[in-house]
N, CA, C and O atoms as CSV, one atom per row, in Angstrom:
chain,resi,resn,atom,element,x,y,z
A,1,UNK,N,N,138.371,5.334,-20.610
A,1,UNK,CA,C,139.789,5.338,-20.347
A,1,UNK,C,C,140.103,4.662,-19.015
A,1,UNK,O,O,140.946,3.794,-18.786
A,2,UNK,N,N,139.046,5.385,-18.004
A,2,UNK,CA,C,139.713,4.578,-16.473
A,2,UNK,C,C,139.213,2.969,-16.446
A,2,UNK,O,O,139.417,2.377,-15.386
A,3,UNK,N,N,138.711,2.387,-17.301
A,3,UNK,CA,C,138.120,0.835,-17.644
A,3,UNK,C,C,139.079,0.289,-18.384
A,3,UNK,O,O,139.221,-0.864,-17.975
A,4,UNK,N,N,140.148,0.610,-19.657
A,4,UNK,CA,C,141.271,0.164,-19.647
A,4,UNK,C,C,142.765,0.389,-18.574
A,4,UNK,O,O,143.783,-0.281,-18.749
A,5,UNK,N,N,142.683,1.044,-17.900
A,5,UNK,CA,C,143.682,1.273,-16.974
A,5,UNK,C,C,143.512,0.575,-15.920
A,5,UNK,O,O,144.472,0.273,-15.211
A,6,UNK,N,N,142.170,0.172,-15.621
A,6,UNK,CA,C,141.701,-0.683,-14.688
A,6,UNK,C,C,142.051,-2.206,-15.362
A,6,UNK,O,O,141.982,-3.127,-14.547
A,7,UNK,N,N,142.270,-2.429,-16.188
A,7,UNK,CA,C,142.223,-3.544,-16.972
A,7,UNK,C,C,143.719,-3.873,-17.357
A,7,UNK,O,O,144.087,-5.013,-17.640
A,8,UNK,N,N,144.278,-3.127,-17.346
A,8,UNK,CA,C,145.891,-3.265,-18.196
A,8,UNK,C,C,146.649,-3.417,-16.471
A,8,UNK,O,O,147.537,-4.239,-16.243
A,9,UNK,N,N,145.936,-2.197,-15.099
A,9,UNK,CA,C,146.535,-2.749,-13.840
A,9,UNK,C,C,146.391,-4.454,-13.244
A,9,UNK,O,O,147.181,-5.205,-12.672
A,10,UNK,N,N,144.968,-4.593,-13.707
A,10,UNK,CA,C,144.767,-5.936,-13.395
A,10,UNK,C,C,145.864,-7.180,-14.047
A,10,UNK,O,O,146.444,-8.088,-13.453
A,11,UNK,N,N,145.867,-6.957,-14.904
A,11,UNK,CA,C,146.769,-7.813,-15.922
A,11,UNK,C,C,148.175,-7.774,-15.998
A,11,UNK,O,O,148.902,-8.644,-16.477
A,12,UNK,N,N,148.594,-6.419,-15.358
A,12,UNK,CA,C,149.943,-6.123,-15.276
A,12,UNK,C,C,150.042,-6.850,-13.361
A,12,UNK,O,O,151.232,-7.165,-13.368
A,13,UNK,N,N,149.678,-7.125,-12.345
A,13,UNK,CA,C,149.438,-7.610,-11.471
A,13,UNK,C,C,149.488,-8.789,-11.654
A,13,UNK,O,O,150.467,-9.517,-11.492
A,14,UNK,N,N,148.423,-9.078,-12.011
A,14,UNK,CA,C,148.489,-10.812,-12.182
A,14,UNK,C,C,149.660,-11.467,-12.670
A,14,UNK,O,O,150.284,-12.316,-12.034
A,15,UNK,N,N,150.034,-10.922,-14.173
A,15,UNK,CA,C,151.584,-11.430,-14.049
A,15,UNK,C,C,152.380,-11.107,-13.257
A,15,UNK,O,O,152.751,-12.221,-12.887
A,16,UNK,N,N,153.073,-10.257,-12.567
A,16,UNK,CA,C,153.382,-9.704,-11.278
A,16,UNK,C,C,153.866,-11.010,-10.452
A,16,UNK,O,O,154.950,-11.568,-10.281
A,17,UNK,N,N,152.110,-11.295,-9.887
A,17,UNK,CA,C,151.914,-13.109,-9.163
A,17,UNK,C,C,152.659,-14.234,-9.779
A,17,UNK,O,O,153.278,-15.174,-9.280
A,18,UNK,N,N,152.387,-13.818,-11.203
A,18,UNK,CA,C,152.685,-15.740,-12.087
A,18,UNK,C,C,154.319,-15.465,-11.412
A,18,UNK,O,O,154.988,-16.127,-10.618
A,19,UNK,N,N,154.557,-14.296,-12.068
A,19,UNK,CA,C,156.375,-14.603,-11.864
A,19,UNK,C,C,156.835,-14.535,-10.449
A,19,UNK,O,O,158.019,-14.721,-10.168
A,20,UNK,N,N,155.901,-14.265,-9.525
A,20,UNK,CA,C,156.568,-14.738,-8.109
A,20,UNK,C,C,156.262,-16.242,-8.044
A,20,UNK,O,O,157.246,-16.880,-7.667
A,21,UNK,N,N,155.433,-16.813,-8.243
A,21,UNK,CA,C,154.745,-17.847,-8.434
A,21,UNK,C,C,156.158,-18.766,-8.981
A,21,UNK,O,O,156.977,-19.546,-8.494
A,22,UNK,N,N,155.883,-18.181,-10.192
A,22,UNK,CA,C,157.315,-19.145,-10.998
A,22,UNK,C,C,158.426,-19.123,-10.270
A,22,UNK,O,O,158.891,-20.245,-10.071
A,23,UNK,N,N,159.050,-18.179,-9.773
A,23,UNK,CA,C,160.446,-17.859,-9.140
A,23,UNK,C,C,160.736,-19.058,-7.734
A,23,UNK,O,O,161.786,-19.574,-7.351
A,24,UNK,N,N,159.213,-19.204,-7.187
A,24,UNK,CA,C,159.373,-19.850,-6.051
A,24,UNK,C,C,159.235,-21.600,-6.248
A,24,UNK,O,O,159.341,-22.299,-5.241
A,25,UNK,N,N,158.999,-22.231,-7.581
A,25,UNK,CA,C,158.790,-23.070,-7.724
A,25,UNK,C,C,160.226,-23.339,-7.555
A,25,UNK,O,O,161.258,-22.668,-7.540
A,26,UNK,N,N,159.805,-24.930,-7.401
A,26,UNK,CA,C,161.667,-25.928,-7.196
A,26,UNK,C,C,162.284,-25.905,-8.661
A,26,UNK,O,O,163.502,-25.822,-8.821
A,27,UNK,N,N,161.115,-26.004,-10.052
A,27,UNK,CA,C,161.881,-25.961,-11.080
A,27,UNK,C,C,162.128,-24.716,-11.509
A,27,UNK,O,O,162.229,-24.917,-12.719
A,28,UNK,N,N,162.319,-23.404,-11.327
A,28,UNK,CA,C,162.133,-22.256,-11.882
A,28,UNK,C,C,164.118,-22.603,-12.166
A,28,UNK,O,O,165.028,-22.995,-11.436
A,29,UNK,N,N,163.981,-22.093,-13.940
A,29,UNK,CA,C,164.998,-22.293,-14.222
A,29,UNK,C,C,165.992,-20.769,-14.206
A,29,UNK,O,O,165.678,-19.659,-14.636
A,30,UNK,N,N,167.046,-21.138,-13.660
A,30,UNK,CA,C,168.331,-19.820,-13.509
A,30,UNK,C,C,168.428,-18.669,-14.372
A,30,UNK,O,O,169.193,-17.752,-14.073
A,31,UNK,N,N,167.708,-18.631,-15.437
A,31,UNK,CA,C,167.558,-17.707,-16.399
A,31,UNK,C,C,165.858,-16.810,-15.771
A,31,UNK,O,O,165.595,-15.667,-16.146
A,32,UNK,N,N,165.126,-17.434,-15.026
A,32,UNK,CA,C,164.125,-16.959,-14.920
A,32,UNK,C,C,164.617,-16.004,-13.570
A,32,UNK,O,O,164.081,-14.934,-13.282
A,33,UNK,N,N,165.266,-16.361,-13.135
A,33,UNK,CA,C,166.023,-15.467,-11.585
A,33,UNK,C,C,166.390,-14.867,-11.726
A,33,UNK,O,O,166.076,-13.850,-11.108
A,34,UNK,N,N,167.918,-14.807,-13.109
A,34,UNK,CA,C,168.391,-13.565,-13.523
A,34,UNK,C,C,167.486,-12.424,-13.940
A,34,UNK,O,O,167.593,-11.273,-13.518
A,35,UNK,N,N,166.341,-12.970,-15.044
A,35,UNK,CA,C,165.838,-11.854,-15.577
A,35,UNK,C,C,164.780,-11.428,-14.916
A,35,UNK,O,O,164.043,-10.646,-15.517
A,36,UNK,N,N,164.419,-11.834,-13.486
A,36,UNK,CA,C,163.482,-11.328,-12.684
A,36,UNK,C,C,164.847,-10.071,-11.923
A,36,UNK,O,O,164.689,-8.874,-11.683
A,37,UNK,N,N,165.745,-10.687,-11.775
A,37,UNK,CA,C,166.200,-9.630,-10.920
A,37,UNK,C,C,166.951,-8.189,-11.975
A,37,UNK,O,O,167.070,-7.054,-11.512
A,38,UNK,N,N,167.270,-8.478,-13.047
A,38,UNK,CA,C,167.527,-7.901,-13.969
A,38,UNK,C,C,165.884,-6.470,-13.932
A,38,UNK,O,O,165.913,-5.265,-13.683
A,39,UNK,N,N,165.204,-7.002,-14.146
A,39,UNK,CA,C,163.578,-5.925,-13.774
A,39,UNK,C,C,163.858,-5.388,-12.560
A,39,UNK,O,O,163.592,-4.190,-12.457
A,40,UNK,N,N,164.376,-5.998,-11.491
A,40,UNK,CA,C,164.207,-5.487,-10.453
A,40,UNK,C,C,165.439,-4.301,-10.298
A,40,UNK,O,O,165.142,-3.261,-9.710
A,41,UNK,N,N,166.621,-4.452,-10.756
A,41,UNK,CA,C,167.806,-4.116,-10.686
A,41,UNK,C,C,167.155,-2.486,-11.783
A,41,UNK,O,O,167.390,-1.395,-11.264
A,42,UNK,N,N,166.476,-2.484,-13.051
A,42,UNK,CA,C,166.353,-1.665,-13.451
A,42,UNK,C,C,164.904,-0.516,-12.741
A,42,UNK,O,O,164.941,0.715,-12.727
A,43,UNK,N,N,163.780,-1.376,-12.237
A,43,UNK,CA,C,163.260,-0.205,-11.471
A,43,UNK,C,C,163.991,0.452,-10.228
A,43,UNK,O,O,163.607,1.551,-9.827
A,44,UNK,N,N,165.225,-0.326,-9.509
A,44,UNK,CA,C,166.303,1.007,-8.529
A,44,UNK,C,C,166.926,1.355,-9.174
A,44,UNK,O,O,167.521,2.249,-8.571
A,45,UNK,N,N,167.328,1.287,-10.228
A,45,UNK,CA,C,168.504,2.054,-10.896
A,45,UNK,C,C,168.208,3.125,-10.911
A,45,UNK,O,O,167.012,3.407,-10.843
A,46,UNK,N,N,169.366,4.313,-11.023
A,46,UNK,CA,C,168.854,5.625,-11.552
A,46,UNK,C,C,169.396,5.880,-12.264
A,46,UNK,O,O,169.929,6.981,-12.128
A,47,UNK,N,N,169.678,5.152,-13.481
A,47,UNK,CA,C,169.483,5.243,-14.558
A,47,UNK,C,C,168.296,4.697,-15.487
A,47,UNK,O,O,167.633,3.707,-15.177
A,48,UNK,N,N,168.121,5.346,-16.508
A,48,UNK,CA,C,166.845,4.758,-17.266
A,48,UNK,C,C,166.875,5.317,-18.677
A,48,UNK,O,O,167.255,6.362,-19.205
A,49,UNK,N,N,166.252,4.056,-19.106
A,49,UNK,CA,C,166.219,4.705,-20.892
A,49,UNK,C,C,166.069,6.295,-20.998
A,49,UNK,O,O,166.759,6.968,-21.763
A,50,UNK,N,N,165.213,6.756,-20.251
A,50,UNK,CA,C,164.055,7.887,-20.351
A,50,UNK,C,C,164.092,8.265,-18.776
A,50,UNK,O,O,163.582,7.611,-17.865
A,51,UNK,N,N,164.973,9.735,-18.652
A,51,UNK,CA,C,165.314,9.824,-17.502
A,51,UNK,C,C,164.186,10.239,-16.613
A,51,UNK,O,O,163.785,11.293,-17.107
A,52,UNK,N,N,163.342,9.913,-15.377
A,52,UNK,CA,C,162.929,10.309,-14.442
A,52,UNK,C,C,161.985,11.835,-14.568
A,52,UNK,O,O,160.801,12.165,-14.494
A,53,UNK,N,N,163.492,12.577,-14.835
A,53,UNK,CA,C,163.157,14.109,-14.355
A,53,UNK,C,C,162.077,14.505,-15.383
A,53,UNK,O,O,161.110,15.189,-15.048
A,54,UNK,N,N,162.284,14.014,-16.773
A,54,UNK,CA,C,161.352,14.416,-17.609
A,54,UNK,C,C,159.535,14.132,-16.932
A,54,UNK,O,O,159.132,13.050,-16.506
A,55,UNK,N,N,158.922,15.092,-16.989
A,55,UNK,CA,C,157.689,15.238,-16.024
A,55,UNK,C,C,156.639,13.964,-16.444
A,55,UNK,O,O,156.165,13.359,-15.482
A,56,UNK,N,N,156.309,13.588,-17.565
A,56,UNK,CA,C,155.362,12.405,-17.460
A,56,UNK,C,C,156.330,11.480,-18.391
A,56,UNK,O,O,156.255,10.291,-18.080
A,57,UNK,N,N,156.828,11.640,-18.991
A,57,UNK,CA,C,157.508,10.265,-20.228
A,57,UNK,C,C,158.823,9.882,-19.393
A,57,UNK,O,O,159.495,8.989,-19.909
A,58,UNK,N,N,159.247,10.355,-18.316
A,58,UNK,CA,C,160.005,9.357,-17.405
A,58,UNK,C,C,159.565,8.273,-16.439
A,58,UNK,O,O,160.151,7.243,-16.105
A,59,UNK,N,N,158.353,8.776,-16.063
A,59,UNK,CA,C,157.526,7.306,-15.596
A,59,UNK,C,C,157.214,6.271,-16.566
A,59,UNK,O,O,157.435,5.063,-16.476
A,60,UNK,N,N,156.455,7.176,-17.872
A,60,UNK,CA,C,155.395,5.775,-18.770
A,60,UNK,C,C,157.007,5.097,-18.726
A,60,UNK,O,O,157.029,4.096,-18.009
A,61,UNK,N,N,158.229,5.409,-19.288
A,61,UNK,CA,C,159.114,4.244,-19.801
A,61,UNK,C,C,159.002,2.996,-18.173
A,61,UNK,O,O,159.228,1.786,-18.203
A,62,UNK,N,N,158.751,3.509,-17.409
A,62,UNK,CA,C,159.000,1.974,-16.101
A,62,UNK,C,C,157.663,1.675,-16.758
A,62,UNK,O,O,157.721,0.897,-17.711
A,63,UNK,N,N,156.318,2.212,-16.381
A,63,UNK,CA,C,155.066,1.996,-16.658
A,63,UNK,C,C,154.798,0.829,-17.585
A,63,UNK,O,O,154.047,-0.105,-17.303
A,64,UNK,N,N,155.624,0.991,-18.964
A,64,UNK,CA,C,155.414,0.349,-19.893
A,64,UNK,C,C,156.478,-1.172,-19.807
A,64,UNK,O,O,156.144,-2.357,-19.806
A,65,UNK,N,N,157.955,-0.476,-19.735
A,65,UNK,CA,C,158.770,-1.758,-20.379
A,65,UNK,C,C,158.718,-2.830,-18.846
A,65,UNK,O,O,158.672,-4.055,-18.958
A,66,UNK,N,N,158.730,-2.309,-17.824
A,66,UNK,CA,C,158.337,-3.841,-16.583
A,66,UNK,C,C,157.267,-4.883,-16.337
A,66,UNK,O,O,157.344,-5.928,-15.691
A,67,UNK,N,N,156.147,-4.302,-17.071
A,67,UNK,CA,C,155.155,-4.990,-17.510
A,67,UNK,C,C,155.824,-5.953,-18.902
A,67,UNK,O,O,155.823,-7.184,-18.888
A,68,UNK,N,N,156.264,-5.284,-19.832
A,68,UNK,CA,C,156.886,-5.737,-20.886
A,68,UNK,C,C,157.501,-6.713,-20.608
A,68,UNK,O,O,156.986,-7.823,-20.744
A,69,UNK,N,N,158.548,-6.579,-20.224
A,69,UNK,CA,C,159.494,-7.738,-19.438
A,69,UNK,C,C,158.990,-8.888,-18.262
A,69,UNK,O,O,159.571,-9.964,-18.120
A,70,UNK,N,N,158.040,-8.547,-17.610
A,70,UNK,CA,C,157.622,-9.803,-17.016
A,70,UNK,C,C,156.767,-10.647,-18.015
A,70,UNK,O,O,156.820,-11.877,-18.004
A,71,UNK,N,N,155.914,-9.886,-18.948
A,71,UNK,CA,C,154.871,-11.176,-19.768
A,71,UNK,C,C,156.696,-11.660,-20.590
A,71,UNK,O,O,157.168,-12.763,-20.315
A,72,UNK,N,N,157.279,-10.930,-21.295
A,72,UNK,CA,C,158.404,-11.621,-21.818
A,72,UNK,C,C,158.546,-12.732,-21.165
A,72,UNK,O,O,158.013,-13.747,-21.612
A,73,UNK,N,N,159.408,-12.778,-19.788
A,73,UNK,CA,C,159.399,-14.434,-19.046
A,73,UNK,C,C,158.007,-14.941,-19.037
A,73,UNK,O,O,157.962,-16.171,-19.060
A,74,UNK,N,N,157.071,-14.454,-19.014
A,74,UNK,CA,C,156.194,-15.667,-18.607
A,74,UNK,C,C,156.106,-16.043,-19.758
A,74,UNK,O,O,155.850,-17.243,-19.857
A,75,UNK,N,N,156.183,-15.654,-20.420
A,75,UNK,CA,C,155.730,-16.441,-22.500
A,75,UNK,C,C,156.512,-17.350,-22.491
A,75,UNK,O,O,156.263,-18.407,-23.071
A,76,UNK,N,N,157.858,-17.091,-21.696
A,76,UNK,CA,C,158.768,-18.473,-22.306
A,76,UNK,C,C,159.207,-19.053,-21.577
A,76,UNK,O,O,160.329,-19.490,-21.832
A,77,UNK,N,N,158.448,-19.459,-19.979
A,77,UNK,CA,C,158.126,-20.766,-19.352
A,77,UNK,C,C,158.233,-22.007,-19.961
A,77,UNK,O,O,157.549,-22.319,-20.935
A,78,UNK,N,N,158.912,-22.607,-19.530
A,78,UNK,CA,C,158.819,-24.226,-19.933
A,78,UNK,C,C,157.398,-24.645,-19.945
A,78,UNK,O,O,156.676,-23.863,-19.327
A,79,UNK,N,N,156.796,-25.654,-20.472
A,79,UNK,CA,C,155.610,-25.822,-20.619
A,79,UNK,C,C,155.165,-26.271,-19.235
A,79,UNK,O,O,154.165,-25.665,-18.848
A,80,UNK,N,N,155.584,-27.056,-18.502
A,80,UNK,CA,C,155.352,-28.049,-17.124
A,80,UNK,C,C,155.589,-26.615,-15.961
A,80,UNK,O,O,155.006,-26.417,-14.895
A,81,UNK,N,N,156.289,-26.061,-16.407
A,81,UNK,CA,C,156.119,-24.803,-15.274
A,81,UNK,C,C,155.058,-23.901,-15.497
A,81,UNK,O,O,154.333,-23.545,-14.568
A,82,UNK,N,N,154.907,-23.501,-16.664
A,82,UNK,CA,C,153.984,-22.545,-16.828
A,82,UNK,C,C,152.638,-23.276,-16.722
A,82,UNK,O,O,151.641,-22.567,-16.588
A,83,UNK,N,N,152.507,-24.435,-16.759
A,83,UNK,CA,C,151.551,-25.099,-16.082
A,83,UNK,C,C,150.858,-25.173,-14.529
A,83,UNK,O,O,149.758,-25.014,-14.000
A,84,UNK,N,N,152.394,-25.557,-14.126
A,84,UNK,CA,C,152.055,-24.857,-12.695
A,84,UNK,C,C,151.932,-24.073,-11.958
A,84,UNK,O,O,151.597,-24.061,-10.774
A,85,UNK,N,N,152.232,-23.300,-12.708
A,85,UNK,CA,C,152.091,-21.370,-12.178
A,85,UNK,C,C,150.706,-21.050,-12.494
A,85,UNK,O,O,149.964,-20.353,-11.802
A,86,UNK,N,N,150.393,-21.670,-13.699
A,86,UNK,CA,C,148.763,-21.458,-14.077
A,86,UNK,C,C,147.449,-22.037,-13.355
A,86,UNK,O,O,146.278,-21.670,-13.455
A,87,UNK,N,N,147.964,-22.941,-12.687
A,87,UNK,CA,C,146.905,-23.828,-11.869
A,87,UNK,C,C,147.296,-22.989,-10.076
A,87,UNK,O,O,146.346,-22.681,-9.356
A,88,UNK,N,N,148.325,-22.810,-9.751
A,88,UNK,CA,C,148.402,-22.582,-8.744
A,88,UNK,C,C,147.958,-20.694,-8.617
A,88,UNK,O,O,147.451,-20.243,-7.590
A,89,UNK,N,N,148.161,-20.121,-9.417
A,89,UNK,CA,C,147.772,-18.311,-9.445
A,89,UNK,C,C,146.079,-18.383,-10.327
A,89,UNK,O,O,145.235,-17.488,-10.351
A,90,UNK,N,N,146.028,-19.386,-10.803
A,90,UNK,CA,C,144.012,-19.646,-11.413
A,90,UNK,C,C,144.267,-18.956,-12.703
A,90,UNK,O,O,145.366,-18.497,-13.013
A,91,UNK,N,N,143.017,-18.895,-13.566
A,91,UNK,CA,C,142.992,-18.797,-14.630
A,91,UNK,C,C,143.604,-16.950,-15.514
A,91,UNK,O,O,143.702,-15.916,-14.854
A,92,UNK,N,N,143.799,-17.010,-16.506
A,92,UNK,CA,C,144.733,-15.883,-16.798
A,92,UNK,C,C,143.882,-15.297,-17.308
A,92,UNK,O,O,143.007,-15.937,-17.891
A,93,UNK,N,N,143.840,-14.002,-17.275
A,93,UNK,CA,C,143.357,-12.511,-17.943
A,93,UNK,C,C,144.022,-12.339,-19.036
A,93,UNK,O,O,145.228,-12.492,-18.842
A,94,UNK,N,N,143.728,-12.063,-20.200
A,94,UNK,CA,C,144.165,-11.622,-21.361
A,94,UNK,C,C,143.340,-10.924,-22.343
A,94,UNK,O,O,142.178,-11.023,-22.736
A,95,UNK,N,N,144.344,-10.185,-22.603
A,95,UNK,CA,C,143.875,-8.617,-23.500
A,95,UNK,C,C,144.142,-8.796,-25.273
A,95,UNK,O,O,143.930,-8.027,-26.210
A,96,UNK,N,N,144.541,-9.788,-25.219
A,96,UNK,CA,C,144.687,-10.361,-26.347
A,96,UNK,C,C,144.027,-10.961,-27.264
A,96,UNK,O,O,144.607,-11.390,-28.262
């Protein structure tokens, strides 16, 4: 168990990088800004699908859907960006 958690943190990180990576490039397109800050806007919120107070299933929902949502943008990188996010952050981890 602690060898996939070690593995799903690694991977949830690394994209993490790509999309700072992407955000800071000159081409990162205006949709990639919104929906980075859109993630960001929902881990301060206090609101949440799955409220907080509930003792463990108010965390997994951040746990799960912000990871969710960053591979979302990175999947749908323009090809020439996600190129360069890939050469400049090195080769990708995948669980896939």
């Amino acid at each position: 168990m602690w060898k996939r958690l070690t593995l799903l943190w690694a991977l949830a990180r690394g994209d993490a990088r790509r999309l700072w990576f992407a955000l800071r490039h000159p081409a990162a397109p205006r949709w990639l800004k919104a929906g980075a800050a859109l993630i960001v806007l929902y881990v301060l919120s206090p609101i949440d699908l799955v409220p907080d107070a509930l003792p463990i299933v108010g965390v997994v929902d951040d746990l799960v859907l912000v990871p969710l949502a960053i591979r979302w943008l990175l999947d749908r990188l323009p090809p020439d960006l996600a190129a360069a996010v890939e050469r400049r952050a090195g080769p990708r981890m995948r669980a896939r």
